[in-house]
N, C-alpha and C positions, 0 to 999 in steps of 0.2 A: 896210892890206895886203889883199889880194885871195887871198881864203878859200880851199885845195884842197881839190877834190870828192874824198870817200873812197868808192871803191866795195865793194858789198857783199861782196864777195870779200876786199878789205884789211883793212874792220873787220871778221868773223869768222875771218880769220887773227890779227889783233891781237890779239880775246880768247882765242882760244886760246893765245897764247900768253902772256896776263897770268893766264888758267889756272893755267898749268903750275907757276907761280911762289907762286899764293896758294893752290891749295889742296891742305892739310895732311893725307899720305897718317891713315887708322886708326889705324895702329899708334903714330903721331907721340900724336894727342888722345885718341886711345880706347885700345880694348883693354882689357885684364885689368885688373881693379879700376880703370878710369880713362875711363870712357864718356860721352863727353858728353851731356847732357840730349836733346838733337836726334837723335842718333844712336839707332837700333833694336839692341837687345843680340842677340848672339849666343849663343842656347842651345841645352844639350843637354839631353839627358833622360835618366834614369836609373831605370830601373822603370816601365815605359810603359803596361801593361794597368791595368783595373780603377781603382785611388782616380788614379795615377798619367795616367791617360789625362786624367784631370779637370783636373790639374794643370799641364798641358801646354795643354789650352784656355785657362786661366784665363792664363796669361801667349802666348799665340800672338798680341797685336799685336805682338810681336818676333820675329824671326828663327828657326824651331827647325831647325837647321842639322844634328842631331846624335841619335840614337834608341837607346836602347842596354836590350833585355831577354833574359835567360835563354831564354823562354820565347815564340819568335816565335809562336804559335798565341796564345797570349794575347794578344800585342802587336799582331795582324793589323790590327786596326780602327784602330789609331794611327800605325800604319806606311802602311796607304791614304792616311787624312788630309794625310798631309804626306811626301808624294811625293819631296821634292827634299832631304830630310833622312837623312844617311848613316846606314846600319843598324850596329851592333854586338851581338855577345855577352856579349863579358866589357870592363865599365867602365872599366880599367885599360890594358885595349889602346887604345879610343875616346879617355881624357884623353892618352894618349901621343902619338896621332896626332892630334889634333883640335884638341893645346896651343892652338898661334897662331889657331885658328878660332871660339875659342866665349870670352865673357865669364863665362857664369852656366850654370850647373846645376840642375836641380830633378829631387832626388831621393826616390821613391814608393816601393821597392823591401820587402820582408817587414823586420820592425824591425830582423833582427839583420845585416841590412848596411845600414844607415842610417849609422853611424859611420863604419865605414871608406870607405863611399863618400866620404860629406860630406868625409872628413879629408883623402883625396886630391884631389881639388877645390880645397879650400883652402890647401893645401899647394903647389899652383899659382897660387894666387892668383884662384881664381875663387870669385863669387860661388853664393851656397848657399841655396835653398829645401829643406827636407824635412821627408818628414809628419812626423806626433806617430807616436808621445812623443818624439822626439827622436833617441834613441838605443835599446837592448838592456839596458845598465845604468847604472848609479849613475856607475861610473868614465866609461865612456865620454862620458855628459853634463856632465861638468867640464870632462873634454878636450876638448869639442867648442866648449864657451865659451871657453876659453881658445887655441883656436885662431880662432875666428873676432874673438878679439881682437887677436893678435898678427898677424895675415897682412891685418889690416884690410881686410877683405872684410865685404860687406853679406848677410843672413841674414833666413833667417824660417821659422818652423816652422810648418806645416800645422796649424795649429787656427782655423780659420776665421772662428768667432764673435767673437773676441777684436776683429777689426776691427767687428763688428754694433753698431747705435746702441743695443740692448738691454744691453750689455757699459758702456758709458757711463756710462746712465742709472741703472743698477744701482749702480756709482762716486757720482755725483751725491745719490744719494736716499743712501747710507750718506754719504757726509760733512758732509752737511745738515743729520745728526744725526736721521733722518727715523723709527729702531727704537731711538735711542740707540748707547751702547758696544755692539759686536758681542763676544758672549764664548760662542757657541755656531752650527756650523753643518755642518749634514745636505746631501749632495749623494750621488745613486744613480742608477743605470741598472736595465734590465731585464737587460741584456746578460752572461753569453754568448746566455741566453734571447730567443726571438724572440715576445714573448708565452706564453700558458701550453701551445702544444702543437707548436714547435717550437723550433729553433737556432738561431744565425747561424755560428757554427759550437761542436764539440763539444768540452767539458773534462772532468775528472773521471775520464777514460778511460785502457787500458794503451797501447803502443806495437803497432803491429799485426804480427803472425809472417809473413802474406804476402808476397813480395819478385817481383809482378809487376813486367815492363821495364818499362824508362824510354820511354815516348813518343820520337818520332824530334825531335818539334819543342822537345825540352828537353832543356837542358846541364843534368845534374842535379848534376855537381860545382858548376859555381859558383853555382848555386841554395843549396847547400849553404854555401860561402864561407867563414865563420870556424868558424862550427858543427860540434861533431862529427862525423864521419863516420856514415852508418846506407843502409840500401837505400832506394830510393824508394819511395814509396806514396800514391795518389790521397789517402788522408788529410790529407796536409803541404801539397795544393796544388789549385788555385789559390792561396785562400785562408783553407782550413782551418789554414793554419800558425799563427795566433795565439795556439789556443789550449795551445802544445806550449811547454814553457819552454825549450827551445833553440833558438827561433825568434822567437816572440812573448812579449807582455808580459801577455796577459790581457784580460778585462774595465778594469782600471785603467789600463793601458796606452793600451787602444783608446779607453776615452774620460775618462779622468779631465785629461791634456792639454785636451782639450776643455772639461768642468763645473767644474774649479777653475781655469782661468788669469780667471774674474772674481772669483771669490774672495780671489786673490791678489792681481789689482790693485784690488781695492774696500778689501781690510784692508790690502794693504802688508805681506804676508807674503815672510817670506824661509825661512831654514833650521827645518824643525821641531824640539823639543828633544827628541824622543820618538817610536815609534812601535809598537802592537800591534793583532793583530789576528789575528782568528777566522773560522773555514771551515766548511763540510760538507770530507769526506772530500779529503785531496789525496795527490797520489803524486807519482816524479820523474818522470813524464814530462809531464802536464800539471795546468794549474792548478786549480782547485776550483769545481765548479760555482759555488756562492756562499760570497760571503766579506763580513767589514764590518771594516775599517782604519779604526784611531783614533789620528792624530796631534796633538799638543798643542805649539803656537806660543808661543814665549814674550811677552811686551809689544813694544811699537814705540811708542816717543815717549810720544803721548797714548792711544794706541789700547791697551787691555787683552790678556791672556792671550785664545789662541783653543783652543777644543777643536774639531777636522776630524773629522767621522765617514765615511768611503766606504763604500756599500752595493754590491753588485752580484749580479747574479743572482736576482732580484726580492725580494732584501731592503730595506727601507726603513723610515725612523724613524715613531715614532707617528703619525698624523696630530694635527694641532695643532688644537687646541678652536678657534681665529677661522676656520678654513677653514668656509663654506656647506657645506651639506651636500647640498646639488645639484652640486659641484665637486669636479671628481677630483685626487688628488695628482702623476698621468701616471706612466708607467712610468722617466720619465728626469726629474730635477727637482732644484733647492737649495732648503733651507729657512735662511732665518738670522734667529737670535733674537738681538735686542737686548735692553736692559734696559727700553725703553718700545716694543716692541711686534716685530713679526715679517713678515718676505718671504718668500712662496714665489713662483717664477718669477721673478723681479725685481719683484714686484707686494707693496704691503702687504696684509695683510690682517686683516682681512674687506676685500672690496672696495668699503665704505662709507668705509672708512678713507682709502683710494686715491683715492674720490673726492675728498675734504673735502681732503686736504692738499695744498699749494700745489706747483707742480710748481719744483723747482730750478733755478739758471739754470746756464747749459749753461757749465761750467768745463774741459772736455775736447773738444780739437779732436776732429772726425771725419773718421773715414777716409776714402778714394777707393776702400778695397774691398783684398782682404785680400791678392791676388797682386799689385794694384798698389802698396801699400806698397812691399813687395819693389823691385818693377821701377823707382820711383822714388828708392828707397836706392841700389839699384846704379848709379843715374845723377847721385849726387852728392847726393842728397836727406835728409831724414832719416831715422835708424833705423826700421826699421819695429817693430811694435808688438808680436810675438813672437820678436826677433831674439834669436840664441843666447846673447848676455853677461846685457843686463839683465833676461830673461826666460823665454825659455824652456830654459835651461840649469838655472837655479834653480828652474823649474816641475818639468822631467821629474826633476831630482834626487830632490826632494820625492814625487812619486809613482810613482817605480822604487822609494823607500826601504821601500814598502808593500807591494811583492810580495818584497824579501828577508826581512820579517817572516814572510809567506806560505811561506814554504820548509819542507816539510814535514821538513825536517834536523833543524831549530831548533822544531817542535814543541815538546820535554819544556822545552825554553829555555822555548820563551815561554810555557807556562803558568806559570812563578816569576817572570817578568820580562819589562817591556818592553824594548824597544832605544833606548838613549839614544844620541842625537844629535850628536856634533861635527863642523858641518858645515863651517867654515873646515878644518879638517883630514880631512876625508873620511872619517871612524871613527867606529864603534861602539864605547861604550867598555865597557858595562861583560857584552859577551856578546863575545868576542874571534874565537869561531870562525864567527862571524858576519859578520866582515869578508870573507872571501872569496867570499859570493854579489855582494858591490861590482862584481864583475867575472868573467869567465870566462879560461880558458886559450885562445885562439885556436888554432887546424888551422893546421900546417904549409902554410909559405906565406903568408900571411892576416898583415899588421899593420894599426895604428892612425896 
């Protein structure tokens, strides 16, 4: 048979129209919680200045479709960057109208709208980055796991290190048996302290009487969000909110997410059975310059009873006789003591020690890096490595449960008694009026 010549006008009408037939609109493969590997996620942002601007780099080989802060003067520099990305105020309005546009969220925003943002999010079926700690409280950290179970959406919370090959290796040399049984272990900051002659920002302090205006370029109601109502005041903002207990979580909030989520995955810690702890001077408006929280873990399997000490505020544990004495302890650091010998930094020591012992074989995948975890869970991938069920739900629980110790309410409490622990049932048993720092009363308007 005598072949017909196709001209190129025929076969480019042809594939287009075998086009039209094979390929399978978004909405069809992708979309909300269903994105194929190939395909670039659509996300929004939520809390865009400051840690939040960071967050937003760290996942920007995808699509950020989406910008949403209180505070546009803040947000300027992230709102430049990315031009082609719709701006909003209030987060609520943005998921209403952004539904069918956006995959994933990652949310930055002061801690005590962490939950409710995240829960809305998820509640549409989108997936959820947000920083540490998590959540504002106890309650809210359950619910956040349990929602990012049930709406099976992919998750990860903002502690960075947890994906670092030092988080690993730290894993590796404790199962190695490298200090023995772990049954003791010190972890501190400097923080709220910025060294010894200033802040990162200010605790200890009253609520201020001044009630200068609100800035043109800030919505100070929904800055406010669940939060009691009060006037504004340059003190709460930018970032001075952390240190205010209707806002922020504290020094153990800002970095205790961070120095114990390797603790937790090296001993295979879950709920504490226990927890106390002591201050300088604390009031109800904010948290106490320095404080040390002593939680007590009970066994796991093979692994013994753990005692958790948190320092903060440049308190910290004795120095340990193996440390050199040309070696400093650093203003942020863990120490764990075994029953054959002792880590600080994830290093044994003395550091002769360190050298002479065999280095372990590498029994723990590693990461591709800590927002691409994420980006690769919401594309079908595996969980990533601080996601909100197996990890950091159980993390922030554990150390929100140390600043309601902290509540200067429960002072005369706790000096007769610690606060014991039932963590399947989310109670403190045996100081009852204790339960209610678990959670706060939300502002009119404002759910979970």
């Amino acid at each position: 048979m005598k072949k017909k010549k196709i001209s190129r006008r025929d076969f480019l009408g042809s594939a287009a129209a075998a086009a039209a037939f094979t390929i399978v609109p978004r909405h069809v493969l992708g979309g909300s919680g269903n994105t194929p590997p190939s395909e670039k996620l659509n996300i929004a942002g939520i809390g865009v200045g400051g840690r939040g601007s960071g967050d937003i780099s760290g996942v920007s080989s995808e699509n950020i479709v989406a910008l949403c802060d209180v505070d546009w003067k803040h947000a300027a520099g992230t709102f430049r960057r990315y031009p082609k990305a719709r701006q909003y105020h209030d987060f609520r309005k943005m998921l209403d109208k952004e539904d069918k546009n956006i995959d994933a969220v990652v949310v930055a925003t002061p801690d005590h709208i962490h939950a409710p943002a995240s829960m809305a999010a998820m509640k549409r079926g989108k997936h959820v980055y947000c920083e540490k700690p998590l959540t504002h409280s106890v309650y809210e950290a359950r619910q956040m796991a349990e929602a990012a179970r049930k709406y099976k959406v992919a998750t990860q919370m903002g502690n960075q290190g947890q994906a670092s090959e030092q988080a690993r290796l730290l894993s590796e040399y404790i199962w190695d048996g490298a200090i023995g049984p772990v049954r003791e272990v010190h972890v501190w900051t400097d923080r709220p302290l910025r060294g010894l002659s200033s802040v990162y920002w200010p605790q200890g302090v009253e609520r201020p009487k001044e009630t200068p205006p609100v800035p043109d370029t800030l919505d100070w109601d929904l800055w406010l969000g669940p939060a009691p109502n009060r006037p504004y005041h340059p003190a709460y903002v930018p970032f001075k909110w952390r240190g205010w207990w209707d806002f922020g979580t504290g020094a153990l909030g800002d970095i205790g997410c961070h120095a114990m989520s390797p603790v937790f995955k090296a001993l295979k810690l879950g709920a504490p059975a226990s927890v106390e702890a002591v201050s300088t001077l604390v009031n109800k408006e904010t948290y106490p310059v320095a404080s040390a929280v002593h939680y007590q873990f009970p066994a796991r399997g093979d692994m013994p009873p753990v005692k958790l000490t948190w320092y903060d505020g440049g308190m910290r544990p004795p120095r340990p006789d193996e440390l050199e004495n040309d070696r400093q302890m650093g203003t942020n650091g863990a120490l764990f003591i075994g029953d054959k010998g002792k880590m600080l930094g994830g290093r044994l020591i003395p550091e002769a020690r360190m050298k002479e012992y065999k280095k372990p074989p590498k029994t723990l995948p590693r990461s591709p890096g800590h927002h691409q975890e994420w980006i690769d869970a919401c594309k079908g991938g595996k969980p990533a490595g601080s996601n909100f069920p197996d990890h950091a739900g159980p993390l922030a629980e554990a150390v929100l449960l140390g600043n309601v110790a902290l509540r200067p309410e429960l002072k005369e409490k706790m000096n007769r008694a610690k606060l014991l622990w039932d963590g399947p049932n989310l109670k403190i048993t045996n100081v009852p009026e204790a339960n209610k720092f678990l959670h706060y009363e939300y502002r009119e308007g404002w759910t979970l």
